[in-house]
PARO-771462 format. One record per residue (C-alpha): residue number from 1; residue in three letters; x, y, z. Coordinates in steps of 0.02 Angstrom, whole numbers, plus 32768, in hexadecimal, padded with zeros to 4 digits. Each point is the difference from the previous one (the first is absolute). Example, Ala and Ser with C-alpha at 12.3 -4.5 7.8 and 13.67 -1.06 7.14 Angstrom:
% PARO-771462
1, ALA, 8267, 7F1F, 8186
2, SER, 8045, 80AC, 7FDF
***
This chain:
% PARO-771462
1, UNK, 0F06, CCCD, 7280
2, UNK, 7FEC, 8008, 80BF
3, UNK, 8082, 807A, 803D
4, UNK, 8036, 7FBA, 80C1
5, UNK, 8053, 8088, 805B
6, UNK, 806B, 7FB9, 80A9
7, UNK, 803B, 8086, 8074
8, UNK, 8089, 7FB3, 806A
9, UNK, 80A5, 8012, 8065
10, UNK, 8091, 7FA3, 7FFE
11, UNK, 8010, 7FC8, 80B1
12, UNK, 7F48, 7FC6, 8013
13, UNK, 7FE6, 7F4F, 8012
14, UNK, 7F47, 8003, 7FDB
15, UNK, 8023, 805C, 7F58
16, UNK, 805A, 7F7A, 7FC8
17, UNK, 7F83, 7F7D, 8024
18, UNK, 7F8D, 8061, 7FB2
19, UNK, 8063, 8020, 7F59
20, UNK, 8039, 7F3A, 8004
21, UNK, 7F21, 7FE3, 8011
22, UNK, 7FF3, 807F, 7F62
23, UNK, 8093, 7FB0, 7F94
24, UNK, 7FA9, 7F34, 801F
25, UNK, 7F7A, 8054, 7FA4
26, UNK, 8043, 803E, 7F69
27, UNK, 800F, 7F3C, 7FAB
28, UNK, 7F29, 8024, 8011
29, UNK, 7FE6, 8096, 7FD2
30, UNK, 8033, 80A0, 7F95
31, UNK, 8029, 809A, 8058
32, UNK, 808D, 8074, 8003
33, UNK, 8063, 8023, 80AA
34, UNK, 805B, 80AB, 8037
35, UNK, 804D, 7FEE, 80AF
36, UNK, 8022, 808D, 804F
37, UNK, 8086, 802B, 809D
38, UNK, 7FAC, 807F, 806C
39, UNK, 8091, 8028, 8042
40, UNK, 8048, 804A, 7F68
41, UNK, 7F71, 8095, 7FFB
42, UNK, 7FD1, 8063, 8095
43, UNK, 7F4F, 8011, 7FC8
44, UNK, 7FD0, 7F54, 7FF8
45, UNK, 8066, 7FE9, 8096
46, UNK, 7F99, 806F, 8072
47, UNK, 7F5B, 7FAA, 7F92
48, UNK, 8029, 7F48, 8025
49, UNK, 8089, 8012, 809D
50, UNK, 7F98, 7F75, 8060
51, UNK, 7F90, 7FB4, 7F97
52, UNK, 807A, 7FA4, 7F8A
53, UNK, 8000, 7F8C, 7FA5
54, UNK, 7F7F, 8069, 7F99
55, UNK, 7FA4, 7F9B, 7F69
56, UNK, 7FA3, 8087, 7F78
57, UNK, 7FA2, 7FAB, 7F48
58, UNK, 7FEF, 8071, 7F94
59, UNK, 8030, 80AD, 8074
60, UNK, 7F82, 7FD3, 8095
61, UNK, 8056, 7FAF, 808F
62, UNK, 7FBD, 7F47, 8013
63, UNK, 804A, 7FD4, 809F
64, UNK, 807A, 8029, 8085
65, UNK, 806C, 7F86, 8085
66, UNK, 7FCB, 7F55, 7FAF
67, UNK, 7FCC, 7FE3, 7F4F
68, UNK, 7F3D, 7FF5, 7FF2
69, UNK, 7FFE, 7F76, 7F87
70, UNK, 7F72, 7FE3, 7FD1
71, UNK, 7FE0, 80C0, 7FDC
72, UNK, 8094, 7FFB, 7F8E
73, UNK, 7FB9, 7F60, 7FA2
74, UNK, 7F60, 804B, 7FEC
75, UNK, 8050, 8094, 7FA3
76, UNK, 8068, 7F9B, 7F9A
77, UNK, 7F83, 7F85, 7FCC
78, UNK, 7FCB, 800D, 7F44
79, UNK, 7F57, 805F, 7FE1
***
């Protein structure tokens, strides 16, 4: 299964556009969804500061700012 990875904060508003973009796709396809506050761990907070919202598949990062959609579909298509 297609692991999706979404670094985030809180008080972003393009985070949660992003995560609402991710979530209209899950009624399509299968993948499992971590969301992560950046916020929460210093590390990823000095890694991401200004490039949230942060999209990885799989442990590579996919996209950063706006969702890259059809990136995303073309790694969760079927093989």
């Amino acid at each position: 299964m297609t692991e999706l990875t979404l670094y985030h904060r809180e008080s972003c508003g393009l985070c949660h556009d992003m995560l609402a973009e991710i979530m209209a796709l899950k009624s399509r396809y299968t993948f499992a969804l971590t969301v992560v506050d950046i916020d929460e761990d210093p590390e990823l907070q000095a890694r991401f500061n200004v490039k949230v919202p942060v999209l990885a598949v799989d442990g590579d990062i996919l996209c950063c700012h706006f969702l890259d959609r059809k990136a995303l579909l073309d790694q969760l298509a079927p093989a």
